[in-house]
C-alpha positions as a printed NumPy array, in Angstrom:
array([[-17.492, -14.08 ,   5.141],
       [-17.367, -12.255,   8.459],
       [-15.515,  -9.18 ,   9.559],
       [-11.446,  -8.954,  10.332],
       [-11.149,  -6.884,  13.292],
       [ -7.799,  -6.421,  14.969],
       [ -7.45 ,  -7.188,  18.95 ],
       [ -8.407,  -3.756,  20.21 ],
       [-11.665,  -2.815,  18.392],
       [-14.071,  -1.676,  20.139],
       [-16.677,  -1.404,  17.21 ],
       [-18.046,  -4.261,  14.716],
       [-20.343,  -2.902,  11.643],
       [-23.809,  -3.367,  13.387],
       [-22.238,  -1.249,  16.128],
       [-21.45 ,   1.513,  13.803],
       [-24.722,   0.908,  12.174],
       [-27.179,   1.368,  15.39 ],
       [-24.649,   4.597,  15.964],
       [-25.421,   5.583,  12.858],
       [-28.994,   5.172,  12.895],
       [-29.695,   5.848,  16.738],
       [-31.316,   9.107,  17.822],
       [-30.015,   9.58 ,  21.11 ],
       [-27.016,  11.668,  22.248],
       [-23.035,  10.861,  21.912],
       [-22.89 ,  10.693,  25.702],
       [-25.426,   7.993,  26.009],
       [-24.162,   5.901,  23.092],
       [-20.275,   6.214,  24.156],
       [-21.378,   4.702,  28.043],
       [-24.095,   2.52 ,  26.127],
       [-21.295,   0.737,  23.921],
       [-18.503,   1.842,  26.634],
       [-16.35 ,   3.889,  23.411],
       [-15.361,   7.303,  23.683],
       [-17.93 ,   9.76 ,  22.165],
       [-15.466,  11.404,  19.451],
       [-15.637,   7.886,  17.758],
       [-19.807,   8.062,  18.496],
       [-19.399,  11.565,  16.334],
       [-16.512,  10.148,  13.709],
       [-18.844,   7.231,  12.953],
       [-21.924,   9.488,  12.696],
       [-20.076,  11.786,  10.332],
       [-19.665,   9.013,   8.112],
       [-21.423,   7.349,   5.752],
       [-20.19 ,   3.905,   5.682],
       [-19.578,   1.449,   8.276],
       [-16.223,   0.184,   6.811],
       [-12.559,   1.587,   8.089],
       [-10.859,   3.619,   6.302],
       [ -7.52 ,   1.98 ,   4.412],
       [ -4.308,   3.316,   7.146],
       [ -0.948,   4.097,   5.855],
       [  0.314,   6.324,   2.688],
       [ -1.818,   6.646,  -0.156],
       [  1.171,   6.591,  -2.662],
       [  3.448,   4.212,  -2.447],
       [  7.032,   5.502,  -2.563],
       [ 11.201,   4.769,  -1.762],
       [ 12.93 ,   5.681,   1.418],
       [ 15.801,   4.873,   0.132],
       [ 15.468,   6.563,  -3.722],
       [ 14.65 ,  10.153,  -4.872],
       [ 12.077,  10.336,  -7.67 ],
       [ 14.842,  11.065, -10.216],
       [ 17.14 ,   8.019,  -9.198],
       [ 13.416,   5.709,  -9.393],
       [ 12.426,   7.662, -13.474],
       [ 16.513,   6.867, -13.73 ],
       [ 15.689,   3.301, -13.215],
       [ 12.611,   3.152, -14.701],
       [ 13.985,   4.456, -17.818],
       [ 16.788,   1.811, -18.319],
       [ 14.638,  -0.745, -17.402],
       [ 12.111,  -0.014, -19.677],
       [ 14.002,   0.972, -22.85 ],
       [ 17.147,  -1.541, -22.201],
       [ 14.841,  -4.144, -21.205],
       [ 17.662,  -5.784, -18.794],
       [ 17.628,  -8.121, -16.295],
       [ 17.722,  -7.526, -12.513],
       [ 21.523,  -7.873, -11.784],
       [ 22.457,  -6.448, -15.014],
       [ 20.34 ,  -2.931, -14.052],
       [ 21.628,  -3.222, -11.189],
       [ 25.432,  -3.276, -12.68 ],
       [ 24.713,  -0.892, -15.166],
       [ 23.327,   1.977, -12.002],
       [ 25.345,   1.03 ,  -9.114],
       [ 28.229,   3.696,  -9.939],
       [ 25.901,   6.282, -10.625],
       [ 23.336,   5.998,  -7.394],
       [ 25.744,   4.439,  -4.756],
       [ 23.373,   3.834,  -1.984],
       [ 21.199,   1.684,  -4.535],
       [ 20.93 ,  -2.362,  -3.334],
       [ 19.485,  -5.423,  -5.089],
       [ 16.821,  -5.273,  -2.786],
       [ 15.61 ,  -1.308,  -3.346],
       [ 16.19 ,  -1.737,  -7.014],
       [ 13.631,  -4.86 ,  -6.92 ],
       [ 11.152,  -2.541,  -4.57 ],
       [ 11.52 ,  -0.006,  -7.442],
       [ 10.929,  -2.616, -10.042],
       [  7.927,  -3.724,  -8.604],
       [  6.037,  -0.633,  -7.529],
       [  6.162,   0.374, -11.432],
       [  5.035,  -2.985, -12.587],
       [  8.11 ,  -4.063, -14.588],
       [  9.688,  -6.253, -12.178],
       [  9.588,  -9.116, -14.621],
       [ 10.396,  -9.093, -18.37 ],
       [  7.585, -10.801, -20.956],
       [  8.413, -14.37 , -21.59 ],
       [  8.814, -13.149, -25.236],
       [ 11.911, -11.55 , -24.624],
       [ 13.762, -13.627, -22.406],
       [ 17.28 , -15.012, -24.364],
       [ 16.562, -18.362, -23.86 ],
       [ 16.94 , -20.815, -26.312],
       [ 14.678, -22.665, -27.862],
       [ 14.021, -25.708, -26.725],
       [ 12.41 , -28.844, -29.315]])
């Protein structure tokens, strides 16, 4: 499998490598591989030759507070609802909540969907 690189890189892993591994000074390696040298020096400081992951590290709302999302949580968990009806049952307490942020909410706590086991379906023959 080869590497995903997005339309501006000026770097692929054996470049970082030989950086990594080559004795001679920033200067000559940034005109060598035509980068600038603080990337020569950020990939020599490192000890990998894989990017970093960009963006947050937690994943959070915009829209929600972290009481309105334990709030929802808590319903959701303990009511053990479906989607609309959560939705119902919070929309007069946190007004700016939508279908769509409530689903977000859902999802980044792992209980957007209910176990098949508790579904009220009938049973079917």
């Amino acid at each position: 499998m080869g590497q995903v690189l997005h339309g501006s890189v000026k770097t692929t892993h054996s470049v970082r490598a030989e950086l990594q591994r080559s004795q001679a000074s920033s200067a000559e390696l940034a005109r060598r591989f035509g980068i600038n040298e603080k990337t020569v020096r950020k990939w020599r400081s490192r000890a990998r030759v894989e990017d970093e992951p960009t963006g947050p590290k937690e994943r959070r709302s915009s829209v929600l507070s972290v009481i309105e999302e334990a709030a929802i949580v808590a319903l959701r968990a303990q009511a053990r609802l479906p989607l609309d009806d959560v939705y119902v049952a919070l929309k007069d307490a946190i007004p700016h909540l939508t279908r769509s942020s409530l689903h977000r909410c859902l999802q980044r706590h792992g209980i957007s969907r209910l176990p098949k086991a508790e579904l009220d379906r009938p049973f079917r023959r």
